[in-house]
Structures are given as structure tokens and as C-alpha cells.
C-alpha positions as CSV (number, residue, x, y, z in Angstrom):
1,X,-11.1,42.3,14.1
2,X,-14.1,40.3,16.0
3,X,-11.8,36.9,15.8
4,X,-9.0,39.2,18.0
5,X,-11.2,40.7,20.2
6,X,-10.8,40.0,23.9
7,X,-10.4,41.1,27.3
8,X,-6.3,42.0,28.7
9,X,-7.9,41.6,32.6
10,X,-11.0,39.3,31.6
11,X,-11.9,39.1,35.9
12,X,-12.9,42.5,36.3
13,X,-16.3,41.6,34.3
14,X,-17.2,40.0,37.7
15,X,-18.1,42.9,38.6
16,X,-21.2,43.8,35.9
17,X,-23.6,41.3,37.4
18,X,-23.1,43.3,41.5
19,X,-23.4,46.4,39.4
20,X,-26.6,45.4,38.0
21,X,-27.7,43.2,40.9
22,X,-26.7,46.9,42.9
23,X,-28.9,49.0,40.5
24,X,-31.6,46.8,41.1
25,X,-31.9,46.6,44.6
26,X,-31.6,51.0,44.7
27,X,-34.3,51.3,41.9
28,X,-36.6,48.9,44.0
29,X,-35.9,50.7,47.5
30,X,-36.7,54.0,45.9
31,X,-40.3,52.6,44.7
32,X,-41.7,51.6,47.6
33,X,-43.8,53.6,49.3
34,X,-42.4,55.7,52.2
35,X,-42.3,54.5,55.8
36,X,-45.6,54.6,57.9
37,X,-47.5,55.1,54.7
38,X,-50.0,52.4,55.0
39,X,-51.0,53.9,58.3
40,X,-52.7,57.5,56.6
41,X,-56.0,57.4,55.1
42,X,-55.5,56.3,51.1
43,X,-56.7,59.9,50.4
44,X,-54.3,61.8,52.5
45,X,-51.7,59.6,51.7
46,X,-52.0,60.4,47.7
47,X,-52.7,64.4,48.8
48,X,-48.9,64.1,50.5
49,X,-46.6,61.9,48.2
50,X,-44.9,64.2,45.7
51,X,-44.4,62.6,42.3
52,X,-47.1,59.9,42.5
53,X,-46.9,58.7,39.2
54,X,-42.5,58.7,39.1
55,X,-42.4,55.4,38.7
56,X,-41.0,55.4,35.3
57,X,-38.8,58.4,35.7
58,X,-35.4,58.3,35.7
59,X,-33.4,58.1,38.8
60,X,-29.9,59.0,40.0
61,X,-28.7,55.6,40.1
62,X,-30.0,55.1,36.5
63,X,-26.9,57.4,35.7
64,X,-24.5,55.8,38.0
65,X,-25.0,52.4,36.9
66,X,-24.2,52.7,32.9
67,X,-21.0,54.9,34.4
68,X,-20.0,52.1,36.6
69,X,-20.6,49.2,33.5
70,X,-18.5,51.7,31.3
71,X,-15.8,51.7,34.3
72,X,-15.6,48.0,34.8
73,X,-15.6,47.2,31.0
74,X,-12.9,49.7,30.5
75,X,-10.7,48.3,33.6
76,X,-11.5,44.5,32.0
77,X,-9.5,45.9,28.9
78,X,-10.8,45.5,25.4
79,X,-8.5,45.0,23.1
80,X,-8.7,44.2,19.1
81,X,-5.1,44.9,17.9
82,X,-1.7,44.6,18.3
83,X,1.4,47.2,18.4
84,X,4.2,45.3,17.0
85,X,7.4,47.0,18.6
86,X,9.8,48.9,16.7
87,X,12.7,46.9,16.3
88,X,10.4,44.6,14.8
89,X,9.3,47.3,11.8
90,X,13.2,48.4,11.5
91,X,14.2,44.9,10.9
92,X,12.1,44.1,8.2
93,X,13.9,44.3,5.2
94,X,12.5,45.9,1.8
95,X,13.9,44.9,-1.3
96,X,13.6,46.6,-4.6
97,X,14.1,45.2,-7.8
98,X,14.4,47.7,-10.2
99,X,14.4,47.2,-14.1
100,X,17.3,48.3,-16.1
101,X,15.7,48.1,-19.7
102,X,15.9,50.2,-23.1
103,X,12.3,50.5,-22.4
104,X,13.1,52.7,-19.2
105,X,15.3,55.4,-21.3
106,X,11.7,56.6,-22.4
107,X,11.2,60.4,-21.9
108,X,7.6,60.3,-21.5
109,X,8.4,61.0,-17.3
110,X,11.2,63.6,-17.7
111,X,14.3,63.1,-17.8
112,X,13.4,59.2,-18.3
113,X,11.7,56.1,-16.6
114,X,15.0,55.3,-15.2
115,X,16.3,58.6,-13.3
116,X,12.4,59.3,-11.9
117,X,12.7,55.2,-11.0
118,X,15.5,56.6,-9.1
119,X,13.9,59.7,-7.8
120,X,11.2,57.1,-6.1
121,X,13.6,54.6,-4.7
122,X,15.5,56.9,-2.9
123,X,12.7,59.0,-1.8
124,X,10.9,55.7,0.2
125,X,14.6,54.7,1.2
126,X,14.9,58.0,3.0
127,X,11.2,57.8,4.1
128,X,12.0,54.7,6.0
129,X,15.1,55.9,8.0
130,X,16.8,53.1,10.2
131,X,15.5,50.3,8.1
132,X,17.0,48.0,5.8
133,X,16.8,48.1,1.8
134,X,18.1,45.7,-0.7
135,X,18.8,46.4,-4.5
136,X,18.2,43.8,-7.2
137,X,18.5,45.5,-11.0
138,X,16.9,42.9,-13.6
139,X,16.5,43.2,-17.5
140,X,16.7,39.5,-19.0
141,X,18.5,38.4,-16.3
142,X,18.6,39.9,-12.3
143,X,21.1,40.5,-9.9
144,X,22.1,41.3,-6.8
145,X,23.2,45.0,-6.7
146,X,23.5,45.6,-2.6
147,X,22.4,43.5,0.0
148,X,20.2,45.2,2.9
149,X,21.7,48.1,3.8
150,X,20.3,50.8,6.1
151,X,23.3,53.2,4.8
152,X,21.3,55.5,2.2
153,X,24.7,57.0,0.4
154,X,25.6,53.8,-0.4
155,X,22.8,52.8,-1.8
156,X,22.3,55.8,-4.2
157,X,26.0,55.4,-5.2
158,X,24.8,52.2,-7.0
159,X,21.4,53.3,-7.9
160,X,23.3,56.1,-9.8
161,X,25.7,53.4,-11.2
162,X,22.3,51.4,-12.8
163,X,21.8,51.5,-16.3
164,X,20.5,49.2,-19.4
165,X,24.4,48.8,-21.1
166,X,25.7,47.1,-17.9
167,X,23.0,44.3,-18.1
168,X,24.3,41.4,-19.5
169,X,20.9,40.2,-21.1
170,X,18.5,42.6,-22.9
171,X,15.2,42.1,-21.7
172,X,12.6,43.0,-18.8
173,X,11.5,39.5,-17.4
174,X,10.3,40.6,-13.5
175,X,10.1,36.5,-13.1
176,X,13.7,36.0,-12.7
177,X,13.8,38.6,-9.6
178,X,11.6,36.5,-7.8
179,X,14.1,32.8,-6.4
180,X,16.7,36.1,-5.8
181,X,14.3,38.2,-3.1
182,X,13.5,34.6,-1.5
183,X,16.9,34.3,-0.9
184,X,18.1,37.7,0.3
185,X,14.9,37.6,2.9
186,X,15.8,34.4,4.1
187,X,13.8,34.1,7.1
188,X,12.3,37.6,7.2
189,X,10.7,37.0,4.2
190,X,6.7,37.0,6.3
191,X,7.6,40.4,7.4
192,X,9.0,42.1,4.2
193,X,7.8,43.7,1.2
194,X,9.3,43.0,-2.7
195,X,8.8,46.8,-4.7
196,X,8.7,46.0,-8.3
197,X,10.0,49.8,-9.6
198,X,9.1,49.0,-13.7
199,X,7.2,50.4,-17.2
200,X,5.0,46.8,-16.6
201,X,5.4,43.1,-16.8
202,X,5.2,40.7,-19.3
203,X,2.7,38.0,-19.5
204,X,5.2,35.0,-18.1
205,X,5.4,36.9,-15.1
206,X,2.0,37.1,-13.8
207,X,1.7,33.3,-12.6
208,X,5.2,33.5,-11.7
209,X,3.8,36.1,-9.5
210,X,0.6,34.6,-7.9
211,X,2.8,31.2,-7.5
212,X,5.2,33.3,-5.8
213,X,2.7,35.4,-3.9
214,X,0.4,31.7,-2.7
215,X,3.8,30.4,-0.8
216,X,4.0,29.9,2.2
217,X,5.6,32.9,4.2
218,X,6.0,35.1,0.8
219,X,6.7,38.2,1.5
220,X,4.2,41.2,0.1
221,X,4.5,42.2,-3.5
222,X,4.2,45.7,-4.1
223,X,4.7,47.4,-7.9
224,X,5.2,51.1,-8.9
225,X,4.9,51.4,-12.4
226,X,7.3,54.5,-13.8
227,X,6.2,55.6,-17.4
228,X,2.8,56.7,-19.1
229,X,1.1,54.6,-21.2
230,X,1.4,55.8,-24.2
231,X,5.1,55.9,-23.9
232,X,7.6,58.2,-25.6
233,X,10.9,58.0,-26.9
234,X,13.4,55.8,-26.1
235,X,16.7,57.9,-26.7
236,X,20.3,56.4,-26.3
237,X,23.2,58.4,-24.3
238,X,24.8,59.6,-27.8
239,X,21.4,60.5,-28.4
240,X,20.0,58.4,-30.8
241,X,16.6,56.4,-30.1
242,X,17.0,53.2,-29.2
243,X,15.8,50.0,-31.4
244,X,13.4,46.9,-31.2
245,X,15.4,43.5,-31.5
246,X,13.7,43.5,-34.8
247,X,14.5,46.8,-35.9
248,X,12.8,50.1,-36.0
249,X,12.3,52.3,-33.1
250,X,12.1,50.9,-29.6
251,X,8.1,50.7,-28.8
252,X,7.9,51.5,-25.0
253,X,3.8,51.8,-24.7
254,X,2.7,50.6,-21.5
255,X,0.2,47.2,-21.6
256,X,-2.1,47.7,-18.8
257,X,-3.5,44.2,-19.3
258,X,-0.6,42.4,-17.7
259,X,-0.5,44.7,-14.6
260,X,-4.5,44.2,-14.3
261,X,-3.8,40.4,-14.8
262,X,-0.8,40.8,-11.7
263,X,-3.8,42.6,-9.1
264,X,-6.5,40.1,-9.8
265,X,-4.3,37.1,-10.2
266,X,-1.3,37.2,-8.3
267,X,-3.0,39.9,-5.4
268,X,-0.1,42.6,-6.7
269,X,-1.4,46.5,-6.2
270,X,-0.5,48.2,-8.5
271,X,0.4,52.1,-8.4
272,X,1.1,54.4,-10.1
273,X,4.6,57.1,-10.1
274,X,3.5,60.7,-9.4
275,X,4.6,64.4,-9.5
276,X,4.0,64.4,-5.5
277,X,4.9,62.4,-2.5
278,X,1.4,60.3,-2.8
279,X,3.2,57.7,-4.3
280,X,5.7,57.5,-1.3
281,X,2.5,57.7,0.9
282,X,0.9,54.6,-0.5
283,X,4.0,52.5,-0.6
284,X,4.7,53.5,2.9
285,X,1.2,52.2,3.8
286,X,1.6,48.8,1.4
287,X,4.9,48.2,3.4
288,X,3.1,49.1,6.7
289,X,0.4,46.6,6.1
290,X,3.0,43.5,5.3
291,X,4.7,44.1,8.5
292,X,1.0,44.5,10.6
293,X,0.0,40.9,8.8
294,X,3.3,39.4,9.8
295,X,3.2,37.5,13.5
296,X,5.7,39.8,15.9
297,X,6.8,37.5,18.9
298,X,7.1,40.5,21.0
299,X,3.9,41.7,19.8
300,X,1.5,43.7,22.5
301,X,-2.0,44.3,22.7
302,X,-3.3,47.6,22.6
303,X,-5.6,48.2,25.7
304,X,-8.6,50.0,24.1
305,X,-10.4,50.5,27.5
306,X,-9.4,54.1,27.6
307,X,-12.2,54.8,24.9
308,X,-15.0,53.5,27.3
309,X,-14.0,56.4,29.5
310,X,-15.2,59.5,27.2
311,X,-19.1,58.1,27.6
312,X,-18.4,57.3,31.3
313,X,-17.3,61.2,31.7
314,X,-20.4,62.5,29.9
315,X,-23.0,60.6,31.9
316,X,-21.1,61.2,34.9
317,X,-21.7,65.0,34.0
318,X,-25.4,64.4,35.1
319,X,-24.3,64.2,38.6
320,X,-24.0,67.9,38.5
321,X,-27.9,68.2,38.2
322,X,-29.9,69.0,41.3
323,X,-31.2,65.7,42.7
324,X,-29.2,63.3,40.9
325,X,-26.6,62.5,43.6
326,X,-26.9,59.2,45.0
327,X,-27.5,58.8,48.6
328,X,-26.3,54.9,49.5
């Protein structure tokens, strides 16, 4: 915040030196001793000066002089921050790469991993009205589902449509999303956010990640994780619970080592799906802060001179004491 801070109207601090230079000359008028004093008898004059020993009290133009700083300060215009403008935050894209896995059939988040997946991804879509969302589903392989679209039917027509038989290759390898989001960003890529919406990631995709992440003009990596760690049971539509490659049932635990390995390697946060909306809230606020780090063209600073006005109205208040107006 200190490298950004500056002044909008930088001349107006002209003015602080006369103000001082101003208070200075008052506060020495009002000490010297009254005119046709040094003509009375040193006796009679200290029997008829009121407030002899005032020299150290404070004086009506001690109050105007801090209100007049706080004035000329505040007209200068401080200023620490930017407000990007709206199209800008409209415009940046989110995509959403989704995985499509037998893992994500698991009933530990009712009705499974996959339909509250959905739940989320439509909830943030909605959340973020007039701006753009893509849809990348990924299991061994990814693919493009819909490009950025800021039409929210559309989209949960082929969220809906997402499930582990259509995907081509069984897996859940998050490192194959990654060239795709590059290219459906294109050139918005600074300003946009990737949501992994997963159970986890495997180990080959955490330097994938931080490689990713380290690029120049990478967008910001966001992942919600969608499941419980313990896992559950992994039941097929017919019913039955799906299977390992190797046989047996389908383990779908969730290894928190990988996703501690993506925050502290790769810079990835990492939350967490829950009941409420405070899931919705923090992505919201991950999304938010890509867009604030991204360089808006169109960008304005924020004149924070307005704040040096609430102590310029309470020492102006004094004025209302007896004896504290100023007599130029």
C-alpha cells in the first residue's frame, strides 16, 4: 500500500508551509506584551495583565491550524488504491474445470460429490451475474464442455449432462486441464481465475501446478474440494459400488497431503465445500482478489481525502467554545 501511495492534486501541499508559517506569526502576536505596556510601572503592569503565566496555553489558532493542515491534505488527495471499473470485473472470465471421476459418485456429501460439485458451480455462476464462465470436465483426459458464457441455463443444461461414463479416459489427472484454461483465457488470462471443483489432486499435478501458477500472466488458481476425507461409497447408477482398476471397491478417501503440497508449493488455496453459502463467499473473494491484482487500463484512483475531513469537523467543533474564535 506505501509503494501506491500518492497525492491526485500533489500542489495543494503548497499550502502547509503558509499555514504553518500563518500559525506562527498569530501565536507570536498573541505573546507579546500588550501595547503601551512598557510604559506602567513593572508592578502595576503584572497587577493588570490577566493570565500572566498563558504562555503555554492553548490558543484559538492552535485549533484552526491542525483544521486547516487536515483541509489542505485532504484537498491534495491521498490516494492508496485503485477502483477498477466494472466492465473490467464483468469481462474477466472464470473457468471451471470440474472432475468427472468414479471417485465423485461417493455419497459421503449427499446425494454425491458430483451433484453438490454442481450445486457449487451453479451457485458462484449465479453469484456472479453478467460475467463470463467457462466449463472444462476432466477425468484422464479434459475437455472443453462450453466456452465463456454469461447465459446461466445454458450452462446448467451441460453441467447436468456431466457424468464419469461419458469421459473417454478413466482417471482424475487436474494437470491436463491446465494448456486447455491457457487457451480459452487467451489474453485475459492476468485477470481471470481457474476453479478446480474436485475430491483432491494427485501428486503429478502439484508441479504442474506451481509451473503453471510461476508463468507469466497466469491466471489465479482457486480449488474447492467436494467430498470428506474419509470418503464413502462409490455407488454406480444401477446401483452397484463402483470398482478400483485392480478390483475391489473403489477407495475414494481424500489425501490431504497433495492439496497441502498445491498451497505451499504451487500458491493454490485450498477450500473446503460447505452446507452454507461461505463457500460461495470465499470464492467470490479469491476471484475478487485475481481481478484487484490484475493491471485495469481504465483503472482510477480512489481519492481518500474525504477521510481527513471527520478529524477536521471534530477540532473545528472547538470553535464553538467561548474564546476560541479567531480574530485575524
Amino acid at each position: 500500500m506505501m509503494e501506491a501511495f500518492h497525492f491526485l492534486r500533489p500542489l495543494w501541499l503548497l499550502t502547509l508551509p503558509l499555514i504553518v508559517l500563518t500559525w506562527w506569526l498569530v501565536r507570536r502576536q498573541d505573546e507579546r506584551s500588550p501595547r503601551g505596556a512598557a510604559m506602567l510601572a513593572p508592578h502595576l503592569r503584572d497587577a493588570l495583565t490577566i493570565d500572566r503565566d498563558s504562555s503555554g496555553r492553548l490558543r484559538a489558532v492552535d485549533g484552526v491550524a491542525p483544521v486547516m493542515l487536515c483541509l489542505a491534505v485532504a484537498a491534495a488527495g491521498p490516494t492508496w488504491s485503485q477502483q477498477q471499473s466494472p466492465w473490467f470485473r464483468e469481462a474477466a472470465p472464470l473457468v471451471v474445470a470440474i472432475e468427472v471421476s468414479d471417485s465423485m459418485r461417493s455419497n459421503d456429501l449427499l446425494p454425491t460429490r458430483l451433484d453438490r460439485a454442481r450445486y457449487e458451480v451453479l451457485d458462484l455462476v449465479k453469484a456472479r451475474t453478467g460475467s463470463r464462465t467457462a466449463l472444462i470436465a476432466y477425468a484422464g483426459t479434459a475437455h472443453i464442455v462450453m466456452p465463456p458464457t454469461n447465459d446461466v441455463r445454458v450452462l446448467q443444461t451441460f453441467l447436468e449432462s456431466l457424468d464419469p461414463a461419458v469421459m473417454p479416459v478413466a482417471g482424475a489427472r487436474a494437470a491436463t486441464v491446465l494448456p486447455i484454461a491457457r487457451q480459452l483465457l487467451g489474453n485475459d488470462s492476468s485477470r481471470s481465475t481457474l476453479l478446480f471443483v474436485n475430491d483432491g489432486f494427485d501428486s503429478e499435478a502439484v508441479p504442474a501446478l506451481a509451473g503453471f501458477v510461476a508463468a507469466p500472466g497466469a491466471p489465479g488458481v482457486v480449488t474447492l474440494v467436494v467430498g470428506r476425507d474419509a470418503g464413502g461409497v462409490a455407488l454406480l447408477p444401477d446401483g452397484s459400488p463402483a470398482l478400483a482398476p485392480g478390483g475391489g471397491r473403489l477407495d475414494t478417501r481424500i489425501d490431504p497431503a497433495p492439496l497441502r503440497r498445491a498451497e505451499r508449493e504451487a500458491g493454490v488455496p485450498v477450500l473446503r465445500a460447505s452446507a452454507d453459502d461461505a463457500d460461495t463467499r470465499a470464492l467470490l473473494r479469491q476471484i475478487a482478489s485475481q481481478q484487484l491484482a490484475a493491471d485495469d487500463p481504465d483503472a482510477r484512483w480512489e481519492d481518500r481525502g474525504w477521510l481527513l475531513l471527520w478529524p477536521a469537523l471534530l477540532l473545528a467543533l472547538f470553535w464553538f467554545r467561548r474564546g476560541w474564535t479567531m480574530r485575524w
